[in-house]
C-alpha positions, -999 to 999 in steps of 0.1 A, spaced: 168 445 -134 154 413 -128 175 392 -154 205 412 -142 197 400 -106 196 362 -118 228 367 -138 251 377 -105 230 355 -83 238 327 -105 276 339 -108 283 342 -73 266 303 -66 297 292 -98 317 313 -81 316 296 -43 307 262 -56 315 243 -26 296 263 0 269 261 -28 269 219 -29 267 221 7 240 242 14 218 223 -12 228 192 7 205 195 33 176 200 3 184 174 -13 182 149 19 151 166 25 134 165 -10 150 127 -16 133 117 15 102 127 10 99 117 -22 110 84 -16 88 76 16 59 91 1 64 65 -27 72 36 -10 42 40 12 20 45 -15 31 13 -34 29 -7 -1 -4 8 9 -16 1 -26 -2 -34 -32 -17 -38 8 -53 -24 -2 -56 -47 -34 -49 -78 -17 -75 -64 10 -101 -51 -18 -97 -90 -32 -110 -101 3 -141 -81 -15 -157 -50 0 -193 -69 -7 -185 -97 22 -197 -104 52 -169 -126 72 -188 -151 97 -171 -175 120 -187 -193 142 -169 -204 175 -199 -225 185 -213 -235 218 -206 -270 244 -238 -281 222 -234 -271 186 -198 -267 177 -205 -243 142 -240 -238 119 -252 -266 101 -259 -263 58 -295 -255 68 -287 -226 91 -261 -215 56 -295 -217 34 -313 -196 53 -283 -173 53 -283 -173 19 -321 -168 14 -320 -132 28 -332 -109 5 -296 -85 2 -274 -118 -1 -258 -124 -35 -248 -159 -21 -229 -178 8 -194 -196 5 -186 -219 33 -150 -232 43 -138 -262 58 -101 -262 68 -79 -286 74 -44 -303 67 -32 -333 47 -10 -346 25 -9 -346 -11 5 -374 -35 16 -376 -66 32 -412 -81 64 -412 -61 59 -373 -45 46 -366 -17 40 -332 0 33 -329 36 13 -301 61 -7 -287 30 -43 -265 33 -66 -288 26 -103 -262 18 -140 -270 8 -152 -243 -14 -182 -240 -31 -190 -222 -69 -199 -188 -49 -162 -190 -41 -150 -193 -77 -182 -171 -90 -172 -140 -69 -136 -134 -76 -132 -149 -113 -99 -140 -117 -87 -167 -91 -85 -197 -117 -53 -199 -137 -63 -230 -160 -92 -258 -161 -126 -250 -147 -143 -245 -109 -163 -263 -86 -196 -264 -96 -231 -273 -84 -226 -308 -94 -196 -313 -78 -212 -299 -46 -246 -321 -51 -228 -352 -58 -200 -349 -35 -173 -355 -64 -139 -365 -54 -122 -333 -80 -98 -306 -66 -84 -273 -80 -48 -270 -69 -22 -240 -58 6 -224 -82 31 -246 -59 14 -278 -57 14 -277 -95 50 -263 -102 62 -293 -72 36 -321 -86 35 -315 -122 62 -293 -134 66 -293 -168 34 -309 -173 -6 -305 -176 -20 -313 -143 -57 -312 -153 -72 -342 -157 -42 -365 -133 -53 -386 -100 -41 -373 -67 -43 -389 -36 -57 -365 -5 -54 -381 31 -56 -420 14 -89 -407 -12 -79 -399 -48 -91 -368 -64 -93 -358 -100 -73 -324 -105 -98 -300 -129 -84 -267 -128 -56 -248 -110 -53 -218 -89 -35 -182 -101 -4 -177 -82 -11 -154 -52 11 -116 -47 39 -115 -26 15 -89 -4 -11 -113 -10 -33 -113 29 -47 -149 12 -25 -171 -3 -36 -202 -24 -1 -212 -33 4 -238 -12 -36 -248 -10 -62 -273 -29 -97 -265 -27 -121 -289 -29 -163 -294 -29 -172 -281 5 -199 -310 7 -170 -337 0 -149 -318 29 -173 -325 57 -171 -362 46 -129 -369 38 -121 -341 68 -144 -356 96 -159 -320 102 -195 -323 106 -201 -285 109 -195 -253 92 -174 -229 111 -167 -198 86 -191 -184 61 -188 -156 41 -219 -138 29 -219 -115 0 -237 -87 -2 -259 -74 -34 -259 -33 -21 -234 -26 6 -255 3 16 -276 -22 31 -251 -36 49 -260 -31 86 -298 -40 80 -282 -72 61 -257 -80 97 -288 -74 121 -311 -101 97 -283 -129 97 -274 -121 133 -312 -131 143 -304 -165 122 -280 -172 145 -292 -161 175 -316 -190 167 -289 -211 158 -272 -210 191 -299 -200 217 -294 -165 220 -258 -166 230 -243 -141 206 -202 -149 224 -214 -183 198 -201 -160 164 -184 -128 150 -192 -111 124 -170 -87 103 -177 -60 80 -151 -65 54 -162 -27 39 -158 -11 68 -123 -30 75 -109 -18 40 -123 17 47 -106 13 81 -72 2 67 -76 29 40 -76 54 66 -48 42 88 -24 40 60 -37 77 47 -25 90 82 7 68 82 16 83 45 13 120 62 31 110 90 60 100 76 58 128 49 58 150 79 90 138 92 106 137 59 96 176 55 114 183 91 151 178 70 137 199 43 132 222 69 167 220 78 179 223 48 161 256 46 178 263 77 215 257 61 205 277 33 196 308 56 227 306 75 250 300 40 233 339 29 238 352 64 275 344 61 275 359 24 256 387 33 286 392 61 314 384 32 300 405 8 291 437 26 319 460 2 300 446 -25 266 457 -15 281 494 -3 292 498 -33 257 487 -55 236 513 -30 265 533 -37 260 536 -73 220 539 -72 211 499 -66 177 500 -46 169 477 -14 146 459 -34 174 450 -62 195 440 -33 165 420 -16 155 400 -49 198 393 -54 196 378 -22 162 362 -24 174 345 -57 202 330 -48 182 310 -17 152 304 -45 180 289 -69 201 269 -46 169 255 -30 155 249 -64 182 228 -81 190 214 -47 151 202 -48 154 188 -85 186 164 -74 165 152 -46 134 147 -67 161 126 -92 177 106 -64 144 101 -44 129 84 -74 162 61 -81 158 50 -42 117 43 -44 124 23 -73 154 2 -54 141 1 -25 103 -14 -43 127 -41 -61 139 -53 -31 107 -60 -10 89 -67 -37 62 -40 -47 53 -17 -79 56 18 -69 51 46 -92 65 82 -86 30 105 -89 35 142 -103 15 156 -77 44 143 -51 67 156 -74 49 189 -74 46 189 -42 80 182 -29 93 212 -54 71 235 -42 79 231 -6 115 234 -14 111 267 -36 88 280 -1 120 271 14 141 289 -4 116 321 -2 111 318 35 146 311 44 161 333 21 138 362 30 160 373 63 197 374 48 179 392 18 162 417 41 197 423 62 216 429 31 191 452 16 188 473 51 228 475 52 240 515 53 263 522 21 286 542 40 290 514 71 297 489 41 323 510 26 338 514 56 350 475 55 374 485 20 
């Protein structure tokens, strides 16, 4: 019975196929959308949350706005910092701008940074060629730089940059290593960037004091204990007056993100299921009208000993099927958009089978839920009312 039911379920869909295409419409829409904003998101929420994992879940951010008497911490205040029992080490920065020369090139309004080797030490990845900063760069205030991916592609192209003079605000600097081009969704970008020995920034910049520090941590469970012993270092530092600093939590901002862009993934998905929803609705009202067109055909199967369940699984069928293959185009063409849609802005997205699953099962509930009123109509119809209509 049951085969028999798919084989004139699936001959009345051949045999209406427009009305067919354009009750699956409305799935496919649905399914498409889903899939392809659930991808998207999840790319950009997981290009997003590398870029903010490099920032390092282990960090504590520090800046220091300073006081009308101290303007940021001294190196002191920084070894103390970095003598706390949970700190892995410190990495200060010194910012600033300046312009970069090259024999007859000149480059204008570039980030001019003092690092230290915590900087290089904690994320290992960020040299591309040559070697870091080191101790003895720091001790001895050495005049060497490590340059961005565009300073070297403008500068150097088509040569080795390691080991050539620069010139850095009128003092030449010895190039020793270069920097791995940052993502398009990178949140810090060293492209356009030379780092140089913190110790040599204070000097060349005219900064005399340190005004971000980031700290990181050797257990993050510790984290808050770690906060409340660095916050009584500079509560020292600057009397007390704790408006002096801010201090972030870079765990608890990358948990925070997480979270946000979680509830921004089911939003969306939420709103994508609404046309599914719709489509359910087309499909319900495309069996109504068949139910309606094909009542002489219905008399005539109670007529010859066809039960209300045979009718009722006909009916149910055809809504399962339409919403089915309506779902598998929409899963096909929601793909080909994530894809296009992740080449052009410039993120790797990946279509997950549990999305998949997911948006396939909702549109074979659709097809049951929807499908389950024309069905039940149809199966309830009188024979001799329906034969009536010959």
């Amino acid at each position: 019975m049951i085969l028999e039911s798919i084989r004139m379920s699936f001959m009345n869909i051949i045999k209406n196929k427009l009305r067919s295409v354009l009750t699956m419409l409305g799935v496919v829409i649905g399914v498409a959308s889903i899939i392809a904003l659930i991808s998207i998101v999840q790319g950009a929420t997981n290009n997003i949350s590398n870029e903010v994992i490099k920032l390092g879940g282990n960090k504590v951010f520090i800046n220091v706005f300073g006081t009308a008497l101290k303007q940021g911490i001294t190196e002191k205040d920084a070894e103390r910092i970095a003598a706390l029992d949970n700190i892995a080490g410190v990495s200060p920065t010194i910012s600033g701008k300046g312009s970069v020369i090259y024999g007859k090139k000149v480059l204008k309004d570039i980030t001019i940074e003092g690092k230290n080797e915590v900087y290089f030490r904690a994320d290992p990845e960020l040299l591309s060629s040559g070697r870091a900063i080191n101790i003895l760069d720091l001790e001895s205030k050495n005049q060497v730089a490590v340059v961005g991916s565009n300073i070297v592609r403008e500068l150097f192209f088509g040569m080795d940059p390691i080991g050539e003079k620069i010139i850095i605000n009128g003092m030449t600097y010895t190039v020793i290593g270069t920097l791995r081009e940052s993502a398009g969704f990178s949140l810090s970008s060293t492209n356009d960037t030379v780092v140089i020995p913190y110790t040599t920034a204070l000097r060349s910049l005219g900064i005399k004091n340190i005004t971000t520090l980031d700290a990181y941590l050797e257990d993050t469970d510790l984290a808050d204990q770690t906060i409340l012993e660095i916050k009584g270092i500079l509560n020292q530092a600057f009397n007390y007056n704790e408006d002096a600093y801010k201090i972030y939590n870079m765990g608890d901002i990358i948990a925070s993100f997480q979270s946000i862009m979680s509830m921004m993934s089911m939003l969306l998905a939420g709103i994508a299921a609404i046309s599914l929803v719709v489509g359910g609705i087309g499909i319900m009202n495309m069996m109504l009208v068949s139910v309606t067109e094909r009542t002489t055909e219905i008399g005539l199967r109670k007529a010859l000993g066809a039960t209300p369940f045979a009718i009722r699984l006909q009916f149910i069928i055809e809504s399962i099927f339409l919403s089915l293959t309506g779902g598998i185009i929409g899963l096909i063409m929601g793909a080909l958009l994530a894809y296009l849609l992740a080449e052009i802005i410039g993120i790797e997205v990946s279509v997950s089978i549990s999305t998949n699953l997911l948006a396939l099962g909702f549109s074979a509930t659709v097809g049951i839920i929807f499908g389950y009123m024309p069905a039940g109509k149809a199966s309830r119809l009188n024979p001799i009312d329906a034969l009536r209509s010959v």
